[in-house]
C-alpha positions as CSV (number, residue, x, y, z in Angstrom):
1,X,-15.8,-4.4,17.1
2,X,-12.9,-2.7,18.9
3,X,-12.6,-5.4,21.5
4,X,-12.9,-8.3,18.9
5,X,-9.6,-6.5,17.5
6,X,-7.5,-6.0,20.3
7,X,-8.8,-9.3,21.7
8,X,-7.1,-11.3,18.6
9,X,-3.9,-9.6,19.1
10,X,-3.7,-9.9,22.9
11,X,-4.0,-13.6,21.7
12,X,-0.6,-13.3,20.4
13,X,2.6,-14.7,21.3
14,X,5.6,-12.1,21.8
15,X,7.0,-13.4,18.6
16,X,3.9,-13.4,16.9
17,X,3.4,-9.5,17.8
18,X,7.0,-8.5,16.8
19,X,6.6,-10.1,13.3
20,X,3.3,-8.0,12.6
21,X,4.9,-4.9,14.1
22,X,7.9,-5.1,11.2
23,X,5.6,-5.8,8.6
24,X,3.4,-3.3,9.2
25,X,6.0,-0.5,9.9
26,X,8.2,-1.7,6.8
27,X,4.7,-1.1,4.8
28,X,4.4,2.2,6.5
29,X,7.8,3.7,6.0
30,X,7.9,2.3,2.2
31,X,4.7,4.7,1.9
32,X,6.2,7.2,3.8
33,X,9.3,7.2,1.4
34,X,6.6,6.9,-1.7
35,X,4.8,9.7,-0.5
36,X,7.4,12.2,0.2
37,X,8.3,13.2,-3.6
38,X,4.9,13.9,-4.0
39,X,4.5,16.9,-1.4
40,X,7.6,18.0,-3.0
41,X,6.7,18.0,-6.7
42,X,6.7,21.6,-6.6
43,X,9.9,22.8,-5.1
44,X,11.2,19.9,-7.2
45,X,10.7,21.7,-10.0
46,X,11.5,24.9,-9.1
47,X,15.1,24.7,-9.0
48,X,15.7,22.0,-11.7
49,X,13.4,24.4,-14.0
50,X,10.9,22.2,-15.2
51,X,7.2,21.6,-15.1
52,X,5.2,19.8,-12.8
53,X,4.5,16.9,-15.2
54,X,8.0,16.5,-15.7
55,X,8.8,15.7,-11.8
56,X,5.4,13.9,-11.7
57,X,7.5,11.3,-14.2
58,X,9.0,10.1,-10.9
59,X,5.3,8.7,-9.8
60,X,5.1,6.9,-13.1
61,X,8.3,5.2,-12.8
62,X,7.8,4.3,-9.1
63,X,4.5,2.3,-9.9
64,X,5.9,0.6,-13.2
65,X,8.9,-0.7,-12.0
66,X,7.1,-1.9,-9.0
67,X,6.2,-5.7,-10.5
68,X,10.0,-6.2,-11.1
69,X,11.2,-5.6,-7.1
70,X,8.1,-8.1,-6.6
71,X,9.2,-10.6,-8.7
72,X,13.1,-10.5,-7.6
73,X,12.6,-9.9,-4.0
74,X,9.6,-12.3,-3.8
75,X,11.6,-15.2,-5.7
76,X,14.6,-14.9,-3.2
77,X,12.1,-14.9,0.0
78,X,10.8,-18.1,-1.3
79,X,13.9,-19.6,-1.9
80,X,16.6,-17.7,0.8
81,X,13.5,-16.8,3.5
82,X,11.2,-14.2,4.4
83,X,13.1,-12.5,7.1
84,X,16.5,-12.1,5.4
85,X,15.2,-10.7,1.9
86,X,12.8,-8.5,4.1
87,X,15.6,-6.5,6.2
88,X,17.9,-5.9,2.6
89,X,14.8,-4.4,1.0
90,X,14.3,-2.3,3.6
91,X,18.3,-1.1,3.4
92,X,17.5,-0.8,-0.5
93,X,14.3,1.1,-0.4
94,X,16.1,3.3,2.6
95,X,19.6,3.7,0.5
96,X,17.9,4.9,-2.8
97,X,15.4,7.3,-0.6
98,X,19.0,8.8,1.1
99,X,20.5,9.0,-2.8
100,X,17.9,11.1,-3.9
101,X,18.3,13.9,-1.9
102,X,21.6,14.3,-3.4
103,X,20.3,13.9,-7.4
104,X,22.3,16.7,-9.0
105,X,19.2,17.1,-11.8
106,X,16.2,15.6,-12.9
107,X,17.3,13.0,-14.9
108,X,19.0,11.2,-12.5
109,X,16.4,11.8,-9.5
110,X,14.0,10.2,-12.0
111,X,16.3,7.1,-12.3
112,X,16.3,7.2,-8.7
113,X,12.5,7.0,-8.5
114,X,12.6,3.7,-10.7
115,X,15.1,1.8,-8.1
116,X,12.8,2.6,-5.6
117,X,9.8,1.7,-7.5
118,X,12.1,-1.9,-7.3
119,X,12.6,-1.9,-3.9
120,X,9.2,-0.6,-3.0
121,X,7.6,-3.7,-4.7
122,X,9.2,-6.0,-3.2
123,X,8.2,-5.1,0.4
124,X,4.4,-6.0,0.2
125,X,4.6,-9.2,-0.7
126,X,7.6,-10.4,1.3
127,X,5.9,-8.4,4.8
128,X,2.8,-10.3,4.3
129,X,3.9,-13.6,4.1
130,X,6.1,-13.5,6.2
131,X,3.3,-11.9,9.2
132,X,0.4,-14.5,7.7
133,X,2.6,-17.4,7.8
134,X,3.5,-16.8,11.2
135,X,0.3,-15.4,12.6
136,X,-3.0,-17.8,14.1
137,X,-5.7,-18.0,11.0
138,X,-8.1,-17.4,13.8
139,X,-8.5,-13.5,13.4
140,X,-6.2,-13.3,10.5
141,X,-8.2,-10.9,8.3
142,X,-8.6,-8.4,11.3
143,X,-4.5,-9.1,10.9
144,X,-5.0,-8.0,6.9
145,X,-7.1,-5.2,7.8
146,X,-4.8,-3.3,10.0
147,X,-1.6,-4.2,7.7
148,X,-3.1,-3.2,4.6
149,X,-3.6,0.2,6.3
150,X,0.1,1.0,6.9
151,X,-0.4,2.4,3.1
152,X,-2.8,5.0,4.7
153,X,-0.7,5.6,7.7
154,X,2.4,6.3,5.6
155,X,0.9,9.1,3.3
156,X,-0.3,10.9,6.7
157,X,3.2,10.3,8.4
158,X,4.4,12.0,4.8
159,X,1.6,14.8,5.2
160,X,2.6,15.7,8.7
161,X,6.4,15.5,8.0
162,X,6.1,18.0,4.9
163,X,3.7,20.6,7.5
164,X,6.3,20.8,10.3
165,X,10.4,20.3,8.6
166,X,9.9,21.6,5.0
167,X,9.6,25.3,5.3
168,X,10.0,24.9,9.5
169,X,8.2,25.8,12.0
170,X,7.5,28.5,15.2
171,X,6.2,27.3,18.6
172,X,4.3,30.0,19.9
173,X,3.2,30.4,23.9
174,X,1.4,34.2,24.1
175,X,3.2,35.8,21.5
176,X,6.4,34.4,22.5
177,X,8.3,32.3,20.7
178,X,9.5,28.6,22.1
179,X,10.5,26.6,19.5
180,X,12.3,27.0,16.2
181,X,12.6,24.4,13.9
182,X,14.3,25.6,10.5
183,X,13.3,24.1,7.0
184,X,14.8,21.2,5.7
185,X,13.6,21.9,2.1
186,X,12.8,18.5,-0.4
187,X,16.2,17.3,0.0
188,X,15.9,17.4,4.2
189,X,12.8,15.4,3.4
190,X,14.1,12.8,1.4
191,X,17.1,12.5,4.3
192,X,14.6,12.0,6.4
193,X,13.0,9.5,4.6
194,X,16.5,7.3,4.8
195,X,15.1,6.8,8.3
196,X,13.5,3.1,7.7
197,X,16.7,1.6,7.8
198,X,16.8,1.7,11.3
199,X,13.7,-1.0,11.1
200,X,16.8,-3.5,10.2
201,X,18.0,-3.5,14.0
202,X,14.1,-4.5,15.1
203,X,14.1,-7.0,12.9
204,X,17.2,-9.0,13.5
205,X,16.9,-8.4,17.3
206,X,13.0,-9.3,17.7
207,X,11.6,-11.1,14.6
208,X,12.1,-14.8,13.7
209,X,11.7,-16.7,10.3
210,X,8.8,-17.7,9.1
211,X,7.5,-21.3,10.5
212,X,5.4,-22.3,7.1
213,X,9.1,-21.2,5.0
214,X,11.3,-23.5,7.6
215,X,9.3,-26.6,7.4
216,X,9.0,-26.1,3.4
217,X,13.0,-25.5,3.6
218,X,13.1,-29.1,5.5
219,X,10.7,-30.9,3.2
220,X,13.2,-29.7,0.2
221,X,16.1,-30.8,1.7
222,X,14.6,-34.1,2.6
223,X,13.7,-34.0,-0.6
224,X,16.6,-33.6,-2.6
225,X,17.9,-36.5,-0.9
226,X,15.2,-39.3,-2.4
227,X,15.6,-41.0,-6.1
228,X,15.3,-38.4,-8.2
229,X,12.1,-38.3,-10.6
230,X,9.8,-38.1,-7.7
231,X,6.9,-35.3,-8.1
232,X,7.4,-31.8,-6.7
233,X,6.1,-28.9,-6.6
234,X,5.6,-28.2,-10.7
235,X,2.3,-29.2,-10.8
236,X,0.9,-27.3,-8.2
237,X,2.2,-24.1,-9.2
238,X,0.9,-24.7,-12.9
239,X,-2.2,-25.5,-11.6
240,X,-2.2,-21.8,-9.5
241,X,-1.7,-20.3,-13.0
242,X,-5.3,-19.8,-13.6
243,X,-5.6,-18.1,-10.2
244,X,-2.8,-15.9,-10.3
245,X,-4.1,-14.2,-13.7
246,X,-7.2,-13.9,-11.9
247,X,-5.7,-12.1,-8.9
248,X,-4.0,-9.5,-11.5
249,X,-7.2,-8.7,-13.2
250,X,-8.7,-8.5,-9.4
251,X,-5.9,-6.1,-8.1
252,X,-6.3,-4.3,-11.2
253,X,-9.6,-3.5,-10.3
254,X,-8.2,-2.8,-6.9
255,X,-5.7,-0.2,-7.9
256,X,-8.3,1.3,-10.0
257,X,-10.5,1.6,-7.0
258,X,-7.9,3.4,-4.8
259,X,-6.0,5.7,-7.6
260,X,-9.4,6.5,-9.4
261,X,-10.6,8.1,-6.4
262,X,-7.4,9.6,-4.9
263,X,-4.8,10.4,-7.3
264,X,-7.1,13.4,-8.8
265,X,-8.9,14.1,-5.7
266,X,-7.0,16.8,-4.1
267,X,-6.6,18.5,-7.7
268,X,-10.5,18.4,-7.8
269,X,-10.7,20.1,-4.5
270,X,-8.0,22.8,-5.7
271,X,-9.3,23.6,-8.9
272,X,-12.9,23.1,-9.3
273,X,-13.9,23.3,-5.6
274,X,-11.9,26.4,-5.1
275,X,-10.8,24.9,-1.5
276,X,-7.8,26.2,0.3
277,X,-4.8,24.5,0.6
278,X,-5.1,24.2,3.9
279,X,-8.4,23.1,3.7
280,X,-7.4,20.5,1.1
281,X,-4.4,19.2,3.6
282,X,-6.9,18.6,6.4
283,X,-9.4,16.9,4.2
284,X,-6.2,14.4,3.0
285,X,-5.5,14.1,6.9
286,X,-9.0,13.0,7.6
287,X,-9.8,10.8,4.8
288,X,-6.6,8.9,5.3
289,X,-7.8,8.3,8.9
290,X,-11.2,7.2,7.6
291,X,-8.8,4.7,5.3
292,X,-7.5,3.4,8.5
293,X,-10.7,2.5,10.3
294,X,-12.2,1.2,7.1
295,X,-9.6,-1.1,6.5
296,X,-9.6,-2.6,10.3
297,X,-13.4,-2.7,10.4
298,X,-14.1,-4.7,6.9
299,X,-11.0,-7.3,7.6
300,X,-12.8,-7.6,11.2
301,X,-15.7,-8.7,9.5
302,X,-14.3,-10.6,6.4
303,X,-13.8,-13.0,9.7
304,X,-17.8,-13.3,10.0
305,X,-18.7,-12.9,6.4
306,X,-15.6,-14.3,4.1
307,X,-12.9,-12.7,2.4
308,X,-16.1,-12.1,-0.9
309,X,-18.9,-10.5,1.0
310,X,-16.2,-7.7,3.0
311,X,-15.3,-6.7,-0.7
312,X,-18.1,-6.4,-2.8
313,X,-20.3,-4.7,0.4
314,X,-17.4,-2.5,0.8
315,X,-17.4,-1.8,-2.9
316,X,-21.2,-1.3,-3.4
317,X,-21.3,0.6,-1.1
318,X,-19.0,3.4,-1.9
319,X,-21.9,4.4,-4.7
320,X,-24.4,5.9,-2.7
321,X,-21.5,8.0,-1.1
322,X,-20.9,9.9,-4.7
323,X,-23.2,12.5,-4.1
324,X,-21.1,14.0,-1.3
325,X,-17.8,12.9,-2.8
326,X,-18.0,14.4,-5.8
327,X,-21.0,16.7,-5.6
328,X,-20.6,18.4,-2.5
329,X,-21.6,22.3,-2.1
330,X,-18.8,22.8,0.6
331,X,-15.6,21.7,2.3
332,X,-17.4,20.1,5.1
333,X,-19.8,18.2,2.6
334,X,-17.0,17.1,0.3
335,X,-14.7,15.9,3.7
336,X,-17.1,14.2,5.1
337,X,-18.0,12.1,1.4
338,X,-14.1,12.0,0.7
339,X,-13.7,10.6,4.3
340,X,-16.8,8.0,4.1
341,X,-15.4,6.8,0.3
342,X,-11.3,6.1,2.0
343,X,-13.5,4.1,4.5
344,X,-15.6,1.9,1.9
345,X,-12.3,1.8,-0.6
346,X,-9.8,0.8,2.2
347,X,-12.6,-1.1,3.7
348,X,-12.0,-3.6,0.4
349,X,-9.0,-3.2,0.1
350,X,-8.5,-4.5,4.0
351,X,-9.2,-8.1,3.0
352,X,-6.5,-8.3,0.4
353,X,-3.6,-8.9,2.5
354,X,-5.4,-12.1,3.5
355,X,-7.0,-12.9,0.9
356,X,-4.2,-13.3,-1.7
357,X,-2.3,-15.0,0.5
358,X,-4.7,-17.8,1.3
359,X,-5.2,-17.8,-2.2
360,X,-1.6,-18.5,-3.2
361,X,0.4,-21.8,-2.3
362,X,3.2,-21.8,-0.2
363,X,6.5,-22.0,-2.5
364,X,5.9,-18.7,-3.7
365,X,3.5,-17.3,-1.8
366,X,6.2,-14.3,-1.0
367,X,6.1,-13.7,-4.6
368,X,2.8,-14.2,-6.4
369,X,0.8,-12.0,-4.3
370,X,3.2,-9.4,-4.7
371,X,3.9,-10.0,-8.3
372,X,0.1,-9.4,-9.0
373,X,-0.8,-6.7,-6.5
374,X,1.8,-4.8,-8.5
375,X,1.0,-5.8,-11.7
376,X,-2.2,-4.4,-11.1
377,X,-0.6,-1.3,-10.3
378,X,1.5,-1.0,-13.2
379,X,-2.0,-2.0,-15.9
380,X,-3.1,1.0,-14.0
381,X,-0.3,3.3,-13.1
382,X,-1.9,5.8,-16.0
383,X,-4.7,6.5,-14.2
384,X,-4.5,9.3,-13.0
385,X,-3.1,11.4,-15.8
386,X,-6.4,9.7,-18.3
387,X,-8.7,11.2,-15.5
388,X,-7.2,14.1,-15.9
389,X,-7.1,14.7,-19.3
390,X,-10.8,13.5,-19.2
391,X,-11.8,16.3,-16.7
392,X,-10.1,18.7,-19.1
393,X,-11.9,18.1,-22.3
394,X,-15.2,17.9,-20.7
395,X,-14.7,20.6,-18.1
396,X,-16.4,18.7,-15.6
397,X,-14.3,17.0,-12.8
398,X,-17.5,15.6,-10.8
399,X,-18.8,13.6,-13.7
400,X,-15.4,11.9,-14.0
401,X,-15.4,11.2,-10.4
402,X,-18.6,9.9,-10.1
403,X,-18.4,7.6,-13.6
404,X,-15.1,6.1,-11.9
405,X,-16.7,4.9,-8.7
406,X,-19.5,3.3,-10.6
407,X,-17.4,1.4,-13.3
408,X,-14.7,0.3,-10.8
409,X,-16.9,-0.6,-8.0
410,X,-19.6,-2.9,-10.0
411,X,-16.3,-4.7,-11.7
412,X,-14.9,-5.3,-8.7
413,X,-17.6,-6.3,-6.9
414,X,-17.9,-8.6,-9.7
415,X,-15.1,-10.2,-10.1
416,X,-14.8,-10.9,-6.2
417,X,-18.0,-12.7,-6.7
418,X,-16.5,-15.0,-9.4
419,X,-13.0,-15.6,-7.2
420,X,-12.9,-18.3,-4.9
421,X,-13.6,-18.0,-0.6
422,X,-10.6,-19.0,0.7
423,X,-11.3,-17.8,5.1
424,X,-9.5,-19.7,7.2
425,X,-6.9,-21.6,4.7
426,X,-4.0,-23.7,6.4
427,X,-1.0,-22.1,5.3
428,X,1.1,-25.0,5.2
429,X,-1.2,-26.8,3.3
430,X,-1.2,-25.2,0.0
């Protein structure tokens, strides 16, 4: 397995390699920057006085004003280009990160939160077209795999960043001390979140436009110069309409499956498994490396299988890991079932990058995958809060766990089975 990966990206052409790189590190840093207000939910609070919920608001926001960056920043990639629109999101999603560490209350950081949630959604879509259209089909969902998993990598770039700058941190040799590193605090953090914007210089030094976009920008202009009345593009994209509602109720089922079993997880291990917070942090750490390898190794084999089979085995399979997961009699039980669900979860969720891009036609394939993948997030950005609520009134956080799996893995397993294979699609020639 590990050699079939590397093996399709020493295949790669310079070019080729540098495009990935910047859509994979502008889908990590966007997660970092997501990520960061949630370590600091507390302090947050703490000195603008309010509760928890209140700051938590900022999460909300972030995930339903997420369709509207992928509609605007996905409609001006398909007409102005990938590579352009993709360097002034990352400015935009860097600019309002740097802002809020200067919000003077709550109010206005929770403004803040919903320009980002703009910015944020437009990355996703724009990064993946522009990487798919310019990668080799051959290998493409080992490609999805490893993209989709920048998610993953962010929240643990955002884990380790919170341990070491917030409060600061002693290097110790024997007793001695080394190394002093004073606390930032949450405004420090969201500084340091700014930092993305330096991807900007990468990309305008190393990463060309997309192929598929420059031949489609020829064919337009050729074809604004015949008699007018000639057929365009209308009737393909209302003839997509169909599958584009079908790839919002997928990705609903999607977000479902990721936020149903993380969002409430580490509360779960807090309150009702009594953990520590350290042992909690290390859990998160591990899980979200188990997310990595599940994504790369179910996009590896969506190659073999199709784009269907790597989903619904990934989701089916998450079931018989519930016992552990949610029923676990100790922290190593409950890691090692939070760890082996990340890898089944991401493991679906590694075919997505592909898979909706395949699925979507080339004039706006930079903004109808990421128009439904955050759609889909938006239907279900209330997640979390109705699990909650539901663990309250019965008083039993494992059941809720448990009934979540089950419900959102047979419906997505289902509805992958009624979508369309689409392995292997010519980009240029939908």
């Amino acid at each position: 397995m590990l050699g079939s990966v590397l093996s399709h990206f020493q295949r790669l052409r310079p070019a080729q390699r540098h495009t990935f790189l910047a859509a994979f590190l502008g889908w990590t840093l966007d997660s970092l920057d997501f990520f960061i207000l949630t370590f600091c939910v507390t302090a947050i609070a703490s000195e603008f006085h309010t509760r928890v919920s209140e700051v938590m608001g900022g999460v909300f926001l972030t995930q339903a004003f997420r369709p509207v960056g992928a509609l605007v920043f996905g409609m001006l990639a398909d007409r102005y280009g990938r590579r352009p629109i993709l360097m002034i999101n990352i400015v935009c999603f860097s600019a309002i990160e740097l802002a809020c560490a200067f919000a003077p209350s709550l109010t206005v950081l929770l403004i803040l939160r919903a320009l980002f949630g703009i910015a944020m959604g437009g990355e996703w879509g724009v990064g993946a077209a522009l990487a798919f259209e310019s990668l080799p089909k051959e290998g493409r969902g080992t490609f999805s795999g490893v993209l989709q998993e920048g998610y993953a990598m962010g929240s643990i770039l955002a884990a380790a960043a919170f341990a070491v700058f917030f409060k600061g941190f002693d290097f110790m040799v024997f007793g001695h001390l080394i190394l002093h590193l004073p606390g930032i605090g949450w405004r420090g953090m969201f500084i340091l979140g700014a930092s993305p914007a330096l991807l900007v210089f990468y990309v305008q030094a190393r990463v060309p436009e997309s192929p598929v976009w420059l031949a489609g920008a020829r064919k337009r202009a050729a074809r604004r110069m015949r008699v007018a009345g000639e057929p365009g593009n209308s009737g393909k994209l209302l003839a997509f309409l169909p599958t584009f509602l079908f790839l919002v109720l997928l990705m609903t089922a999607f977000m479902s499956f990721s936020h149903g079993t993380q969002d409430l997880y580490p509360t779960f291990l807090t309150s009702y498994a009594k953990l520590t917070p350290g042992a909690v942090g290390l859990i998160g750490v591990l899980y979200g490396f188990g997310s990595i390898a599940g994504g790369i190794v179910f996009g590896t084999l969506s190659e073999r299988w199709g784009r269907k089979r790597a989903i619904v085995t990934a989701a089916l399979m998450a079931i018989p890991v519930i016992p552990l997961y949610a029923y676990g009699h100790s922290a190593i039980t409950l890691g090692i079932g939070a760890v082996l669900m990340q890898f089944m979860v991401q493991g679906a969720w590694g075919v997505v990058p592909a898979y909706l891009t395949e699925l979507s036609p080339a004039p706006v394939r930079a903004t109808a995958p990421g128009l439904a993948y955050q759609l889909g997030g938006l239907i279900t950005s209330w997640n979390g809060k109705g699990q909650a609520l539901a663990a309250e009134r019965w008083h039993n956080y494992p059941a809720v766990l448990a009934i979540t799996v089950i419900v959102v893995a047979l419906s997505l397993a289902g509805l992958a089975l009624a979508g369309r294979e689409a392995k292997g699609q010519d980009m240029a020639a939908i």
